[in-house]
N, CA, C and O of each residue as an XYZ file, in Angstrom:
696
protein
N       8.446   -211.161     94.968
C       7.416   -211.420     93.977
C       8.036   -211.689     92.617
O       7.987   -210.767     91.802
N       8.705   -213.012     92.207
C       9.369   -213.305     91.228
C       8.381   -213.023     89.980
O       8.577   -212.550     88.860
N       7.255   -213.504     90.635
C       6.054   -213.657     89.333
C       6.151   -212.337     88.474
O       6.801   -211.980     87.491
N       5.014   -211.670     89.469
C       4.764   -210.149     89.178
C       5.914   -209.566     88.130
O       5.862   -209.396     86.912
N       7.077   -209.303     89.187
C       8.174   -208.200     88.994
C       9.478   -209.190     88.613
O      10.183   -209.218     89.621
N       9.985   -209.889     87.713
C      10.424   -210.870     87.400
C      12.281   -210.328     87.125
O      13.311   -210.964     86.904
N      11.948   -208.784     87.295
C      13.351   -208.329     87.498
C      14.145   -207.454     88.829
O      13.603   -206.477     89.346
N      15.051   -207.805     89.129
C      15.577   -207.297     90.475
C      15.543   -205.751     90.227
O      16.034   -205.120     89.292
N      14.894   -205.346     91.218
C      14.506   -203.993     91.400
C      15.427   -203.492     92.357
O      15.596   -202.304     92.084
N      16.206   -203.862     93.493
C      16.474   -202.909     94.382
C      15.228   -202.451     95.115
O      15.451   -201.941     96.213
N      14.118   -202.518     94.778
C      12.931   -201.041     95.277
C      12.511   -201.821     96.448
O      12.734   -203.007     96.202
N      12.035   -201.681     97.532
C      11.107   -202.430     98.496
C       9.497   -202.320     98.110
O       9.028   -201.427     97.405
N       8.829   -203.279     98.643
C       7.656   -203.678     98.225
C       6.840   -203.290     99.711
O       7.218   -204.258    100.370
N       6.242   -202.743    100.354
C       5.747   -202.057    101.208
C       4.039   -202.770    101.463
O       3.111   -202.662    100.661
N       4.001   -203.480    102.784
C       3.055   -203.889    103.307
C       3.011   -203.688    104.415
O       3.831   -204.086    105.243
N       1.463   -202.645    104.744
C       1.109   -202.022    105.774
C       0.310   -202.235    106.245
O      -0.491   -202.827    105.523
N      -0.269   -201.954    107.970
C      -1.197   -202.966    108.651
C      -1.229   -201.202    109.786
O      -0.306   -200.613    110.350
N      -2.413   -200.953    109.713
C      -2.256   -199.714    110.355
C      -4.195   -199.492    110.900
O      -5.114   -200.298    110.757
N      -4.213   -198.241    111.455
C      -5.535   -198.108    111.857
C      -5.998   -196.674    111.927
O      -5.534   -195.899    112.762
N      -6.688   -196.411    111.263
C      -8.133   -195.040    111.059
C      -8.927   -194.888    111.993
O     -10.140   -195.099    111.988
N      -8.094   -194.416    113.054
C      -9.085   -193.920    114.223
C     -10.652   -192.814    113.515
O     -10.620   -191.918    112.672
N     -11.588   -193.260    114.124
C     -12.655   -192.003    113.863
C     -12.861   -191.976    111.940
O     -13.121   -190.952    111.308
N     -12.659   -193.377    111.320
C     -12.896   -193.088    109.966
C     -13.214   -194.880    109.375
O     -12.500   -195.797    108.969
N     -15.038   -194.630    109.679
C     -15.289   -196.010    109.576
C     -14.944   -196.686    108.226
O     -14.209   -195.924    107.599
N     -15.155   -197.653    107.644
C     -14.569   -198.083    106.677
C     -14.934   -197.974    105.141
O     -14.134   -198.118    104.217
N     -16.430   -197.662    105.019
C     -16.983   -197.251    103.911
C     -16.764   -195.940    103.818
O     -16.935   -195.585    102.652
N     -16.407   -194.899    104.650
C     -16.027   -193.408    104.216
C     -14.392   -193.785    103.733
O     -13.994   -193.468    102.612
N     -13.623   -194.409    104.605
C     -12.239   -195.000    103.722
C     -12.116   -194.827    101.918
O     -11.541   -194.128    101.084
N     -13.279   -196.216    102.022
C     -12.950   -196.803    100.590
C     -13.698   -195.258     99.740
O     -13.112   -194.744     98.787
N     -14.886   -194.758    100.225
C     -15.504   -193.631     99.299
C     -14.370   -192.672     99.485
O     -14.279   -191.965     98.481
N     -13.345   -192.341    100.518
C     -12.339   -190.969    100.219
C     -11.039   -191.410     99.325
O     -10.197   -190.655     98.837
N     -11.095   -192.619     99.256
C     -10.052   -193.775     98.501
C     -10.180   -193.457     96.639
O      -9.447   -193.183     95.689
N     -11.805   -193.746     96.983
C     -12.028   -193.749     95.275
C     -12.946   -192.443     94.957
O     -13.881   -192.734     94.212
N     -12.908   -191.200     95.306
C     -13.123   -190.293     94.839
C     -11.904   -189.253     94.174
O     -11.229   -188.441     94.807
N     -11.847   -189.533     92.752
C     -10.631   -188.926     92.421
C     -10.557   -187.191     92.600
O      -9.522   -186.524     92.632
N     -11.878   -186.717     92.699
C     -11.858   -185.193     92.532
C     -11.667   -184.669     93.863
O     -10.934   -183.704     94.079
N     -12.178   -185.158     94.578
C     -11.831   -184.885     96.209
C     -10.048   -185.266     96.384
O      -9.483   -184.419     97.075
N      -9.466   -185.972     96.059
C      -7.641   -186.281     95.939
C      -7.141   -184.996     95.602
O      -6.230   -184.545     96.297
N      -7.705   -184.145     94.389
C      -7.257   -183.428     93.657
C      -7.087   -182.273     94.744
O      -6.074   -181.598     94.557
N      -7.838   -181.918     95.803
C      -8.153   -181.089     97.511
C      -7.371   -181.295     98.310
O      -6.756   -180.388     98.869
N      -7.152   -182.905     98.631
C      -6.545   -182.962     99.652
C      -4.891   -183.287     99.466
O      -3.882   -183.095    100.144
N      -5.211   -183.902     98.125
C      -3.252   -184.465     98.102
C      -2.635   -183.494     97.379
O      -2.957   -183.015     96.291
N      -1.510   -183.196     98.250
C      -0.725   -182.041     97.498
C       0.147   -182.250     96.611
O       0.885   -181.399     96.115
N       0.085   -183.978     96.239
C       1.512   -184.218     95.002
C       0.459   -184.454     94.051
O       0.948   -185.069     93.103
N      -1.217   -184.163     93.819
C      -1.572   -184.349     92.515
C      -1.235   -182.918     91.892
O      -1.158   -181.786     92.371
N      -1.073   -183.439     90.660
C      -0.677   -182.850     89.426
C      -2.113   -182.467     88.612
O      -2.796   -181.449     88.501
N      -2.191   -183.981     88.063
C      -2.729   -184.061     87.299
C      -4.089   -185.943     87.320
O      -3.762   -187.119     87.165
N      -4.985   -185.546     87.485
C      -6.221   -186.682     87.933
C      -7.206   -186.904     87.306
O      -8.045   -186.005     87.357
N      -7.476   -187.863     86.651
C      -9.108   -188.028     85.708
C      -9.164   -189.907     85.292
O      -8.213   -190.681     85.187
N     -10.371   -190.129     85.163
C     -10.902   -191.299     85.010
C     -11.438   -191.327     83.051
O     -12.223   -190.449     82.693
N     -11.232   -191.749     82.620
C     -11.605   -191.956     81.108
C     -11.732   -193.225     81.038
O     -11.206   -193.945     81.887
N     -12.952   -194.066     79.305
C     -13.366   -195.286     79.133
C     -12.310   -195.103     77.919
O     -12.325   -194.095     77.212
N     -11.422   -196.133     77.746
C     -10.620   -196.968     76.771
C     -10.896   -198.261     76.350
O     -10.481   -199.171     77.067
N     -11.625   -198.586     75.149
C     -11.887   -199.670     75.009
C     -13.060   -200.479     75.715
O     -13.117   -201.702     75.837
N     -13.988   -199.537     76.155
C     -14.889   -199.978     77.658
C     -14.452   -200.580     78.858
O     -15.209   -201.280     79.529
N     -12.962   -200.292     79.256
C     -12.330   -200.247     80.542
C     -12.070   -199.060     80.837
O     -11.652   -198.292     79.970
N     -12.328   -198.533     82.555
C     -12.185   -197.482     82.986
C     -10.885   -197.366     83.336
O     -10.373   -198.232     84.046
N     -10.063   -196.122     82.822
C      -8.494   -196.189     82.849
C      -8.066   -194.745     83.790
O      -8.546   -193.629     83.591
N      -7.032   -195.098     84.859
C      -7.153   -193.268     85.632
C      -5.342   -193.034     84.956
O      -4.335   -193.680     84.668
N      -5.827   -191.795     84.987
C      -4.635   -190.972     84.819
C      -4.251   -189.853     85.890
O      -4.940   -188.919     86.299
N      -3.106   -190.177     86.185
C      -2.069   -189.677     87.488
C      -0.756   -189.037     87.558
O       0.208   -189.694     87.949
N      -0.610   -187.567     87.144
C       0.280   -187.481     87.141
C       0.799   -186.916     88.648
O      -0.123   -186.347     89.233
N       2.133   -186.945     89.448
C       2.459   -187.021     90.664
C       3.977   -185.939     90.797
O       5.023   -186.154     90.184
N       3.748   -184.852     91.694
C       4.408   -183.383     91.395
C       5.882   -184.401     92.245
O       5.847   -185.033     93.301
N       6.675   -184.263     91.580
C       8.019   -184.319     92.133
C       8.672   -183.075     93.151
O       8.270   -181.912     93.148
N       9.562   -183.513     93.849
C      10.051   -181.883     93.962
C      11.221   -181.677     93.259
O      11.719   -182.651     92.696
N      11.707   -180.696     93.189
C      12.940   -180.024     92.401
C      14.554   -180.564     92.609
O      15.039   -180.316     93.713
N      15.541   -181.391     91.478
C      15.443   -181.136     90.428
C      14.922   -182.479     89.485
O      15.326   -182.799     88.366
N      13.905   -183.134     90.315
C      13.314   -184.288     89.890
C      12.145   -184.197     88.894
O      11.274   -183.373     89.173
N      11.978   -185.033     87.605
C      11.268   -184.919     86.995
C       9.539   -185.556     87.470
O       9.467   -186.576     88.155
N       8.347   -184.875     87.046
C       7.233   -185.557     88.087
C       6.897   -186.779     86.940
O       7.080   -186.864     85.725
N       6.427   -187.493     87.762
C       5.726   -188.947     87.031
C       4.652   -189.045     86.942
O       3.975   -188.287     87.637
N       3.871   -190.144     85.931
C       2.732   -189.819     85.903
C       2.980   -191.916     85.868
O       3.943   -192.678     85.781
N       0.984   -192.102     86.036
C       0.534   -193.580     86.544
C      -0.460   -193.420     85.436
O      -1.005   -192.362     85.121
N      -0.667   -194.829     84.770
C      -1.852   -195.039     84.059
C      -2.406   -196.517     84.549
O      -1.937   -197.618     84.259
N      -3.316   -196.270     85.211
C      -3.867   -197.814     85.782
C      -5.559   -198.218     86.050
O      -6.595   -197.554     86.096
N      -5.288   -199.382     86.168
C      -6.714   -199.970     86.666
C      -7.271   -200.000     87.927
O      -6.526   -200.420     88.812
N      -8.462   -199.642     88.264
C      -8.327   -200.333     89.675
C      -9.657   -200.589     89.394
O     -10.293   -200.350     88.367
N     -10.245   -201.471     91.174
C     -11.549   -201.941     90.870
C     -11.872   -202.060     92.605
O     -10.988   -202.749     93.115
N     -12.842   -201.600     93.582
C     -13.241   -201.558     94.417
C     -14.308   -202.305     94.868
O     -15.352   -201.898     94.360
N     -14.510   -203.498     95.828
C     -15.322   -204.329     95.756
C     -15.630   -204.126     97.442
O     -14.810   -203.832     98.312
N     -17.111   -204.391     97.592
C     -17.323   -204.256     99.251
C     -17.633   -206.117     99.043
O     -18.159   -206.693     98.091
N     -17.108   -206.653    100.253
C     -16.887   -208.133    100.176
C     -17.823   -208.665    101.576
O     -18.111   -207.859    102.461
N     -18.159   -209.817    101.627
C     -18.814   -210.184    103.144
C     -18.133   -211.462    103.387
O     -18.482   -212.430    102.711
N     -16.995   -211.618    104.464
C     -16.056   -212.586    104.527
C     -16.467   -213.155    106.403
O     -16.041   -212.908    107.531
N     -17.423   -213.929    105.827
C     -18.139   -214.659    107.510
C     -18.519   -213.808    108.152
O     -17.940   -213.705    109.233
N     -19.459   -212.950    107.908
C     -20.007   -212.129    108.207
C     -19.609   -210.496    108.630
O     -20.290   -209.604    109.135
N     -18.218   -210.547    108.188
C     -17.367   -209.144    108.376
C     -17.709   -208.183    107.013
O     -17.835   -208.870    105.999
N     -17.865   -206.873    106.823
C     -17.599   -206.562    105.567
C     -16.227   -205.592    105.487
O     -16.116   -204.563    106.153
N     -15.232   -206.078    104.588
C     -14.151   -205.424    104.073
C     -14.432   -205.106    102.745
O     -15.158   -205.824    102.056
N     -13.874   -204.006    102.303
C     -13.531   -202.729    101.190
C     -12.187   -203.707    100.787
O     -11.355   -204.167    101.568
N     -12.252   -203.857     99.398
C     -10.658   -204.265     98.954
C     -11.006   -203.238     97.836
O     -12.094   -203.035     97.296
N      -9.547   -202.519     97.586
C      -9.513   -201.979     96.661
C      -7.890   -202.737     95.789
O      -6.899   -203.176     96.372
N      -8.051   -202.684     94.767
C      -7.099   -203.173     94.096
C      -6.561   -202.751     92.437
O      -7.224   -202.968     91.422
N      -5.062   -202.038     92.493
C      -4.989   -201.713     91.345
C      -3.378   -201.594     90.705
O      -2.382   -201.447     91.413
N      -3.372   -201.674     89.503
C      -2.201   -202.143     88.791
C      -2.160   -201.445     87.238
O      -3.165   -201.167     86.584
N      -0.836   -201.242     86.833
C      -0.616   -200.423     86.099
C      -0.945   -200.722     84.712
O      -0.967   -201.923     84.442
N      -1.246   -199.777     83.624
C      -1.493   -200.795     82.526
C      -1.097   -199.841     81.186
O      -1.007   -198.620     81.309
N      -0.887   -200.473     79.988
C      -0.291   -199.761     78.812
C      -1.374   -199.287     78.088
O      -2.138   -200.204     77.787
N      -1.764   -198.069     77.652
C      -2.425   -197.458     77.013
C      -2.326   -196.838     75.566
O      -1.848   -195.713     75.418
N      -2.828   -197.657     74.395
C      -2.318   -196.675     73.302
C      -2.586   -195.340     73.700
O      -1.621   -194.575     73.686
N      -3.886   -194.818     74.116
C      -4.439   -193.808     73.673
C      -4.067   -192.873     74.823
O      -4.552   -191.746     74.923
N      -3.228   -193.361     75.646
C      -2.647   -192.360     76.535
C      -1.079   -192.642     76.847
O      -0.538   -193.243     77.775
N      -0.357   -191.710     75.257
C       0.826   -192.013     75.265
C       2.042   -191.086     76.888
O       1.569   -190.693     77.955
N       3.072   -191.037     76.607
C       3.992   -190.888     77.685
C       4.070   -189.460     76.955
O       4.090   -189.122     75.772
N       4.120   -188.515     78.627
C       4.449   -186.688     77.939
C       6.368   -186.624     77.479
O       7.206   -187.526     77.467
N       6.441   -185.639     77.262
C       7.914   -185.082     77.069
C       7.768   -184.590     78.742
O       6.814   -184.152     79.385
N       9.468   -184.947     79.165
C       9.503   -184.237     80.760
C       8.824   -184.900     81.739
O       9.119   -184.470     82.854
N       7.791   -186.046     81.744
C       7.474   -186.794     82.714
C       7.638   -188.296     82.693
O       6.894   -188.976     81.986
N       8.467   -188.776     83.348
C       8.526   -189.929     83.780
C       7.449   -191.007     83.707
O       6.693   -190.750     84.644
N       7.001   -192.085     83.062
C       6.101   -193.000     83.209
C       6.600   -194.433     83.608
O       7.353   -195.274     83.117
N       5.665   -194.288     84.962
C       5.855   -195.052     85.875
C       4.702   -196.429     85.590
O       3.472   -196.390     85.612
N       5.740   -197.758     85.291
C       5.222   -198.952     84.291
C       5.305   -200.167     85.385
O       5.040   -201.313     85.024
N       5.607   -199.936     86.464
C       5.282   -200.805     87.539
C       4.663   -199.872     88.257
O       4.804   -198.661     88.422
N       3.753   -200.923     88.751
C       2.507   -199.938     89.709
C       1.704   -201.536     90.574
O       1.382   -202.598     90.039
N       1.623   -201.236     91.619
C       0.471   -202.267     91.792
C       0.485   -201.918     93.322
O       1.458   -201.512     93.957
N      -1.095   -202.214     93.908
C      -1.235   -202.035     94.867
C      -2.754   -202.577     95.401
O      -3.707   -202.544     94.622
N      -2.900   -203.057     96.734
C      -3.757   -203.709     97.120
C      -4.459   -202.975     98.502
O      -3.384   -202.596     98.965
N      -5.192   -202.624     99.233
C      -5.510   -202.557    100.052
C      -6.983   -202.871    100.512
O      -7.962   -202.678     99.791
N      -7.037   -203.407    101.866
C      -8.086   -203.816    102.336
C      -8.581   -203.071    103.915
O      -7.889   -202.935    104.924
N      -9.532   -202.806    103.765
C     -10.185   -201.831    104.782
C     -11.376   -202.232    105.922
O     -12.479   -202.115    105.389
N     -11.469   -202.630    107.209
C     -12.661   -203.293    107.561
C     -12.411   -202.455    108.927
O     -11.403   -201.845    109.284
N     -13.856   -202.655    109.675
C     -14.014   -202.057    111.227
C     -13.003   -202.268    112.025
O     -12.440   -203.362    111.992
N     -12.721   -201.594    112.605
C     -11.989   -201.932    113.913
C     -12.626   -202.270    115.108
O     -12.059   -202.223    116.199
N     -14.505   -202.819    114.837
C     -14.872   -202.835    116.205
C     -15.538   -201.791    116.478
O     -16.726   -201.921    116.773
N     -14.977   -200.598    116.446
C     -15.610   -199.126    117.376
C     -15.433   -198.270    116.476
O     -15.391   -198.898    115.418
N     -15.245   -196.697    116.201
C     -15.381   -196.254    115.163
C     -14.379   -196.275    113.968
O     -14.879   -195.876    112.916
N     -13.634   -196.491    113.932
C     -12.578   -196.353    113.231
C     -12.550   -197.523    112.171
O     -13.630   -198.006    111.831
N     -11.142   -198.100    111.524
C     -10.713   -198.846    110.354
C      -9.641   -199.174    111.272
O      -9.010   -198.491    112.079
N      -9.580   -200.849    110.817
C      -8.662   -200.829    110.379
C      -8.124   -201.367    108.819
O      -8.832   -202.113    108.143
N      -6.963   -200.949    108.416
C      -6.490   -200.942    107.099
C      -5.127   -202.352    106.949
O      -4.680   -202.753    108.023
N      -4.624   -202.931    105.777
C      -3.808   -203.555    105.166
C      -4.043   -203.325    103.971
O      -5.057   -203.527    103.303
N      -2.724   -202.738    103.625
C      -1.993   -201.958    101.801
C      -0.507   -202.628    101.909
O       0.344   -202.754    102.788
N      -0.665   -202.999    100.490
C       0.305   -203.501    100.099
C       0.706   -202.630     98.710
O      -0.066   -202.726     97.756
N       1.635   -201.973     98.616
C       2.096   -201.398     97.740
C       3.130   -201.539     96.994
O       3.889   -202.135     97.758
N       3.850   -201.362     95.737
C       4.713   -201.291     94.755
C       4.865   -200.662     93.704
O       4.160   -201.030     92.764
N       5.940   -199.359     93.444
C       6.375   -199.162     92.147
C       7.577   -198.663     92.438
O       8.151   -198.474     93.510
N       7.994   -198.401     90.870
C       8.826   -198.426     90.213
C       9.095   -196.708     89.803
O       8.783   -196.527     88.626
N       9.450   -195.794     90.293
C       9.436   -194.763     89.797
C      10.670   -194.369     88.362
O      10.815   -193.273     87.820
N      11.067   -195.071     88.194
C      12.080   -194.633     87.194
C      12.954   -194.242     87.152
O      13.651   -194.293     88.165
N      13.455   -193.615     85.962
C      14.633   -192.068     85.959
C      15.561   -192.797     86.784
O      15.657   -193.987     87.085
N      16.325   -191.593     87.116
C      17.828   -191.595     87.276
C      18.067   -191.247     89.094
O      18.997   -190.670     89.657
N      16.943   -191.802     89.592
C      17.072   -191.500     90.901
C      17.707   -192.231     91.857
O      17.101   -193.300     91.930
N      18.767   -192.207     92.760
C      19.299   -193.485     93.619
C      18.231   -194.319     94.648
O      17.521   -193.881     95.553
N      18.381   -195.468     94.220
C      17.826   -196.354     95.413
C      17.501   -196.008     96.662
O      16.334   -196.066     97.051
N      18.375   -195.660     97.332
C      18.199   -195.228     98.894
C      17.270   -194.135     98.793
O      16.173   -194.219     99.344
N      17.604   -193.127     98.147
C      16.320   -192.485     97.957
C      15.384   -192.692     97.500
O      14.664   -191.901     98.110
N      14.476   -193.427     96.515
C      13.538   -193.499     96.420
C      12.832   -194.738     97.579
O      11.658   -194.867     97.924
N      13.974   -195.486     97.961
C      13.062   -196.304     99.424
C      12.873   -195.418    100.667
O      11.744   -195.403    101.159
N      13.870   -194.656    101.250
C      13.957   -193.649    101.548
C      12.329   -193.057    101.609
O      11.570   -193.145    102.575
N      12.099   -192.557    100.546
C      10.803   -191.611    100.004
C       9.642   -192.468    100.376
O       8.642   -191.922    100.840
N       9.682   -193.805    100.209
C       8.363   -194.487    100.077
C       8.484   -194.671    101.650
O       7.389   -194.478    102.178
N       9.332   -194.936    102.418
C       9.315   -195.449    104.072
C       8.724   -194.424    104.452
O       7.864   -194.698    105.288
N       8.823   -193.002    104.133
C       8.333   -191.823    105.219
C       7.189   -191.167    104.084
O       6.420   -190.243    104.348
N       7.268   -191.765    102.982
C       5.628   -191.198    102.381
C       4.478   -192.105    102.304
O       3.524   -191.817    101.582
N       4.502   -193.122    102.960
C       3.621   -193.768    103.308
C       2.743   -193.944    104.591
O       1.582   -194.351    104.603
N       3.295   -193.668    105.381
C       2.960   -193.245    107.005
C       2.578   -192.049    106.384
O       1.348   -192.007    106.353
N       3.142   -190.954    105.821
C       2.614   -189.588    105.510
C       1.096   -189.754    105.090
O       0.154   -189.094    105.529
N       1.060   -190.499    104.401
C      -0.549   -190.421    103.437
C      -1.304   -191.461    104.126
O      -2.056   -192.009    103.319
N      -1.392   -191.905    105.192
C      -1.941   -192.332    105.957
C      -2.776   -191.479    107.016
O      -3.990   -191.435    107.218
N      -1.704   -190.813    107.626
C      -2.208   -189.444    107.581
C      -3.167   -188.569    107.451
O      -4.001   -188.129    108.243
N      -2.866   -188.309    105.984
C      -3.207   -187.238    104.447
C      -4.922   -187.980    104.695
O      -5.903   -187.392    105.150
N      -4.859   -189.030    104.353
C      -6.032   -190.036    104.374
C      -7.406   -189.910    105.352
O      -8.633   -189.815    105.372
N      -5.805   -190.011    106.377
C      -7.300   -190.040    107.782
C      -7.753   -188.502    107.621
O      -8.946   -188.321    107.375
N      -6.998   -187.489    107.724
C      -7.463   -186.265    107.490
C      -8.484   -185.899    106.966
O      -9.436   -185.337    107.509
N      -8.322   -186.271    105.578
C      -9.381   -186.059    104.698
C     -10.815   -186.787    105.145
O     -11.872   -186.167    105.259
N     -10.646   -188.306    105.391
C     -11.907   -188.954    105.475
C     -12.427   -187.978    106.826
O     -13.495   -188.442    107.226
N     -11.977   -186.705    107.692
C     -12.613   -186.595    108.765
C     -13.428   -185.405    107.950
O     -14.652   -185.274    107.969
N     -12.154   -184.261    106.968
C     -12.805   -183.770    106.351
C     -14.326   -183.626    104.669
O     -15.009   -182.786    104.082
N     -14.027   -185.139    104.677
C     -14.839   -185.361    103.873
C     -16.344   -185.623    104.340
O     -17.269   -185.538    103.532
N     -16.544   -185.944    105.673
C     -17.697   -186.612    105.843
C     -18.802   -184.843    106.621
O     -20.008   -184.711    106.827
N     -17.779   -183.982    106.793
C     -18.096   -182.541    106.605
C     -18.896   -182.038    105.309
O     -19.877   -181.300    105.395
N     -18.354   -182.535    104.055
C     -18.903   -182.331    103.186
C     -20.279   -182.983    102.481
O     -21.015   -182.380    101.700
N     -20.451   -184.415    102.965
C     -21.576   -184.800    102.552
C     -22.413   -184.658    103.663
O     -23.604   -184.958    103.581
């Protein structure tokens, strides 16, 4: 992605094509974009909230590292659209990082200034999803390459997971 990311990263860019047994596709996108329910189920939030800047809705993310790594935090956009593509309906959710006066960078956390990510969510037919995410960032700091691709190869299947979990436990709750 010369466009986008116009400098050599080293990082891999991660596009996934996977399936949500037992988690039709509108509970997806609603366990997707409920930030207070994340705050339950994902164990690397920190720190989670939605605020208006400028009359754009801006989320704030900060993301628990483990030890002796500093945690990072995300300031971004996103925007969730239910779509009707020849008569199918897919969930795209789509979101990307963005600069905030009014939500400057802490002391001790990392701000993470590449961010972007896409995913699209539709039936599988029978009960389930299936899903395509395309993901990218940039975590920063002083961490080696191999490890942070490393991290994203086996924490992404992880929160896939994390995901389906939740959407089984979420639909308990409403």
């Amino acid at each position: 992605l010369p466009i986008l990311f116009p400098q050599q990263t080293g990082l891999y860019e991660y596009k996934i094509f996977g399936g949500l047994a037992d988690c039709p596709p509108k509970l997806c996108a609603d366990v997707y974009m409920d930030l207070d329910f994340r705050k339950q189920w994902d164990q690397y939030v920190k720190e989670l909230y939605e605020k208006t800047y400028d009359g754009e809705k801006v989320i704030y993310w900060e993301v628990k590292y483990p030890f002796p790594l500093s945690n990072r935090d995300y300031v971004y956009i996103r925007e969730c659209r239910e779509m009707d593509v020849d008569g199918r309906k897919i969930w795209v959710v789509l979101a990307q990082s963005v600069s905030v006066p009014q939500c400057p960078e802490k002391p001790g956390i990392i701000r993470v200034k590449s961010y972007k990510q896409s995913l699209a969510i539709e039936s599988d037919g029978k009960t389930g999803s299936k899903v395509y995410m395309y993901y990218f960032d940039n975590p920063g700091g002083m961490i080696p390459l191999w490890l942070v691709n490393w991290a994203a190869k086996s924490g992404v299947p992880a929160f896939l997971k994390d995901i389906q979990k939740a959407c089984l436990n979420y639909s308990k709750r409403t």
